[in-house]
C-alpha positions, 0 to 999 in steps of 0.5 A: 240149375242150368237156369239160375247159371243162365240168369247169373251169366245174363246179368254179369253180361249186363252189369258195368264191371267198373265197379272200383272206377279205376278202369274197364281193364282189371281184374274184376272184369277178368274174374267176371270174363274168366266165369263167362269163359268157362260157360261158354265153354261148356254150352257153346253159347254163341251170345256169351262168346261175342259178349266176351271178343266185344269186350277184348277187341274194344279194351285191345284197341286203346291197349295204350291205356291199359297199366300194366300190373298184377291185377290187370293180368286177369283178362287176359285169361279171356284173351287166351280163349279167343286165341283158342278159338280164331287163332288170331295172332294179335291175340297171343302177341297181346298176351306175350306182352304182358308175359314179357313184362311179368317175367322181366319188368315186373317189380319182385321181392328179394326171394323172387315172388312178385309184388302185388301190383295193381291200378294207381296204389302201391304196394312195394315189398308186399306179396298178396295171395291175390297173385297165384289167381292173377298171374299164376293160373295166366302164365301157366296157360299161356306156356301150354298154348305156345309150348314155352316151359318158361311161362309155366315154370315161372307160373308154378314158381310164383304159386309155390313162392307165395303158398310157402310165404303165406300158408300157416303151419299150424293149421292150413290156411293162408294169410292174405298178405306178406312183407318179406323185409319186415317179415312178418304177415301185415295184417295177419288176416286169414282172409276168406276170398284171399284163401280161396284164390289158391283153392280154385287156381291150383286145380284150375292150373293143373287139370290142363297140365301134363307132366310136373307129377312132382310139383302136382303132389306137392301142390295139392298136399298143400291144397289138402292141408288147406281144405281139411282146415276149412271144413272145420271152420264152415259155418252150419248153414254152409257159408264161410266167414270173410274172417276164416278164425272168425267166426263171428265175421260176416258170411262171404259169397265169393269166397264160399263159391270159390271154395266149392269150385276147387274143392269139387274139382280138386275131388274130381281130379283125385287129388282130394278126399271125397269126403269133402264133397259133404263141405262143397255141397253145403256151401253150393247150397248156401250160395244158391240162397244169395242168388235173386232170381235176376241173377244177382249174388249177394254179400259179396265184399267191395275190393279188398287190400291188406287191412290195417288190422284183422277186423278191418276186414269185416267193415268191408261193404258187401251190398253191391254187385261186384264182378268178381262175385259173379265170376266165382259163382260162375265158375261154381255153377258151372262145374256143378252143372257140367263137371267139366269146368 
């Protein structure tokens, strides 16, 4: 298993994660450095490490270019390791700039939830399960490290906004999108990858956390309510489609990996039913099957917005290498191998 990690971080290191052409700074490049993170820090690898402070020095020295938006603040979660390990201080003010914009300039709904923001495309008056990932595991993080409760209250702030605009009431999952003026779901789509964002960031945000016993039950009741749903709509071979009432749909790695690591972690934590782990353990499996023996997971799905319809979304490509993909996967390989992801 330590393997295949090794060969997937390889050739995520390898690949250019540009892969939408709107720039190296966004948020596939922070999904795909956020994996990276996590086996450098469980393995200490030297070569990971550098690979990681190369990328952030180069994009931190034309920082100029880089928009400030949802997506672009998922590098930063990178940024923050290296402030960890040099204590370098042009790291934490980089961070704190985009946390100055997050909390102040930021474009935001009437209820106060961020709008999904991203590279050149607007989305205005729309919330996107994309952000909790985005946004709220970085400002949670970023609070701890400088000790500003503002950051992490306006983290938690943000994922329970977005949980309670996007999660259904009837069975657990989420929406991908939402339009607090017209009020209703845009496309109303039970996105696979969508779901899996809030499924990897809740734990992700509250492992490191002390304190906030409220917030941590409400949220992970949530999060209870949410995987009890998914393990009813798992497929057989252990995949999730990228439609989650659809079964239908194309199968979906990303999401599936995604949905591994928060449910282990979750369960590891104890804050979820062991009982789950049945599911985590048939989708690992899955995923290790989309693995090729460069280090290249298959049937990931291309950048995905708001659809116009449900079934837009199973039209979108899945024949690429995509950052994103490698990133999840890392984070999945990782806590399988280490548990302490």
């Amino acid at each position: 298993m330590k393997g295949i990690l090794e060969q997937v971080a390889r050739t995520t290191m390898q690949m250019d994660f540009n892969v939408d052409k709107k720039g190296d700074w966004d948020w596939g490049a922070g999904v795909a450095l956020y994996g990276l993170r996590k086996v450098y820090e469980a393995t200490g690898s030297q070569e990971i490490y550098n690979f990681i402070k190369t990328f952030i020095d180069a994009n931190m020295t034309h920082s100029q270019k880089i928009s400030y938006n949802i997506n672009t603040t998922a590098p930063l979660l990178s940024v923050l390791l290296l402030y960890r390990e040099t204590e370098d201080p042009k790291y934490i003010d980089f961070a704190e700039k985009f946390a100055s914009w997050l909390m102040n300039e930021a474009p935001r709904l009437s209820n106060g939830a961020l709008e999904h923001t991203v590279i050149n495309d607007k989305f205005a008056g729309e919330m996107w399960v994309d952000t909790v990932f985005m946004a709220g595991v970085f400002l949670t993080e970023l609070g701890q490290i400088v000790n500003n409760t503002a950051y992490i209250e306006e983290g938690l702030l943000q994922a329970r906004l977005h949980i309670e605009c996007l999660q259904t009431g009837d069975n657990g999952l989420l929406y991908h999108g939402y339009s607090l003026a017209d009020n209703h779901h845009l496309s109303s789509c039970l996105w696979a990858r969508g779901n899996s964002w809030v499924t990897i960031s809740i734990p992700e945000i509250f492992a490191p956390l002390i304190g906030y016993a409220k917030e941590k039950a409400w949220f992970f009741e949530r999060i209870q309510r949410q995987v009890k749903a998914l393990a009813a709509v798992q497929n057989d071979n252990g995949l999730w489609p990228t439609i989650l009432n659809d079964a239908s749909s194309y199968e979906e790695t990303s999401a599936t990996a995604g949905f591994v690591y928060g449910i282990s972690k979750s369960v590891q934590m104890g804050y979820l039913d062991p009982q789950y782990l049945r599911c985590a353990e048939k989708g690992y499996k899955a995923v290790l099957r989309q693995i090729t023996e460069r280090g290249t997971v298959l049937s990931v799905s291309a950048g995905t917005g708001i659809q116009h319809s449900v079934q837009d979304y199973n039209t979108i490509p899945r024949d690429s290498i995509m950052p994103w993909g490698q990133g999840i996967t890392l984070l999945m390989l990782c806590q399988e191998a280490y548990e302490t992801c």
